[in-house]
C-alpha positions as CSV (number, residue, x, y, z in Angstrom):
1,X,34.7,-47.4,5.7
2,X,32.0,-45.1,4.1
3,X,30.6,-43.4,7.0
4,X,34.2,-42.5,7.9
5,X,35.8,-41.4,4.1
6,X,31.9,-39.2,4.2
7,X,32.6,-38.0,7.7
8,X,36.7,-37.2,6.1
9,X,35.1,-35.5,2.7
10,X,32.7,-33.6,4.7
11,X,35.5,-32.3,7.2
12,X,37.2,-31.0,3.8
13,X,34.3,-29.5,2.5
14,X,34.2,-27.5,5.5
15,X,38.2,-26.7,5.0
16,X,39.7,-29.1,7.1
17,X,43.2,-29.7,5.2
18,X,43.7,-33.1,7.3
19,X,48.0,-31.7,6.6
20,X,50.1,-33.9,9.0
21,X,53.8,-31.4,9.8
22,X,56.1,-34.2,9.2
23,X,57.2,-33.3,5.8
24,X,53.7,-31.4,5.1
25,X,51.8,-34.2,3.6
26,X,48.1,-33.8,3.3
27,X,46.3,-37.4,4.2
28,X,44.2,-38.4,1.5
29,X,40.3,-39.3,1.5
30,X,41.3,-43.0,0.1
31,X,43.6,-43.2,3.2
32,X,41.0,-42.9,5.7
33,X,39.0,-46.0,3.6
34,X,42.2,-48.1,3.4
35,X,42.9,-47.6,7.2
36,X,39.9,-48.3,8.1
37,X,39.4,-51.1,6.4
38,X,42.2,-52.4,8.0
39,X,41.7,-52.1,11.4
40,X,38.0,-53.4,11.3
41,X,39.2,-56.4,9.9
42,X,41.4,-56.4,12.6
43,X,38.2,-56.0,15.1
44,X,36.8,-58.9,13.0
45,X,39.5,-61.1,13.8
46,X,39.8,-60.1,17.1
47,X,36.3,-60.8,17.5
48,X,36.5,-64.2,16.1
49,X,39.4,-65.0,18.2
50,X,37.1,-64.2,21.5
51,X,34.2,-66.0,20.4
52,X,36.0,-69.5,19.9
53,X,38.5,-68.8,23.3
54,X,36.3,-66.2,25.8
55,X,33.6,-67.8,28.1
56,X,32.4,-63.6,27.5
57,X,32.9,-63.0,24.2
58,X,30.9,-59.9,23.9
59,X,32.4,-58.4,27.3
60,X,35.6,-58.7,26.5
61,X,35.3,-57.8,22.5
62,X,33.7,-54.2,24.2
63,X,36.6,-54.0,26.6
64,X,38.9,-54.4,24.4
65,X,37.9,-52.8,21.1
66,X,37.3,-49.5,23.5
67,X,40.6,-49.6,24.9
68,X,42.0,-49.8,21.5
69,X,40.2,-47.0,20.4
70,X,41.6,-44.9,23.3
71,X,45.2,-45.7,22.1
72,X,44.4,-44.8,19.3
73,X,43.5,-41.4,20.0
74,X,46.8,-40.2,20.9
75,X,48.5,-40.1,17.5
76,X,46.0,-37.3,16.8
77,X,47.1,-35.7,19.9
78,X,51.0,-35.9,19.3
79,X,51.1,-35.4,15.4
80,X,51.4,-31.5,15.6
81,X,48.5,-31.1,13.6
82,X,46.5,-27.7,13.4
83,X,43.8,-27.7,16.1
84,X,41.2,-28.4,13.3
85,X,43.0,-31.1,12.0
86,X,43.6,-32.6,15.0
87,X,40.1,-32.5,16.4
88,X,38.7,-33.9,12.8
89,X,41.2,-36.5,12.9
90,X,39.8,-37.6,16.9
91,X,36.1,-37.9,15.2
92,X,37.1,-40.1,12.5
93,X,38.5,-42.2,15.0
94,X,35.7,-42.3,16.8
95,X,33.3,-43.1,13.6
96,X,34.1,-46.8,13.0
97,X,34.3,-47.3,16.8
98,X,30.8,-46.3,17.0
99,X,30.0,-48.3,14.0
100,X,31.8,-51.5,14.2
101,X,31.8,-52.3,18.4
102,X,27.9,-52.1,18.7
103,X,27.8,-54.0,15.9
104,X,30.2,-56.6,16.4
105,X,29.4,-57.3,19.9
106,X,25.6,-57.8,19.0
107,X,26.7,-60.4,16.6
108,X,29.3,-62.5,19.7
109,X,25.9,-61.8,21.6
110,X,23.5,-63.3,19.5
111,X,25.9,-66.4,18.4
112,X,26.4,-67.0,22.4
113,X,22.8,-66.7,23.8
């Protein structure tokens, strides 16, 4: 959650106005905490959920987490966004992925082994 609402302050620092079209509304820095928040403890659980049911916990936690991801890079894409906003918007997704997989999947590997 900090190294993406950093990655989302810095982005404004550098004039980024993160201004979504539909009805003009300019995503907030607390939004990119609270929403990413979320969805890692949604990796958390999904994680959790592989290591008591998956003979492969850590395969198919990295499979899975990175095919989420991509899904979740087409919002970005189809929100209208200025190019700027768009392309921030496609980093800070990719922030927490490149914190939280590694991470997680060390852990389902180390509890495994």
């Amino acid at each position: 959650m900090v190294a993406t609402t950093l990655a989302a302050a810095l982005a404004q620092a550098v004039g980024v106005d993160f201004e979504v079209p539909d009805g003009g509304e300019t995503i907030p820095l607390s939004g990119f905490a609270v929403v990413t928040g979320f969805f890692s403890a949604v990796g958390i659980v999904i994680a959790g959920a592989l290591l008591r049911w998956s003979a492969r916990p850590a395969e198919r936690f990295v499979w899975t987490a990175v095919s989420l991801t991509a899904i979740s890079l087409v919002p970005p894409l189809l929100s209208g966004a200025n190019t700027a906003t768009t392309t921030a918007l496609l980093g800070l997704h990719l922030v927490p992925a490149t914190v939280m997989i590694p991470t997680l999947a060390r852990s389902l590997r180390t509890r495994t082994d």
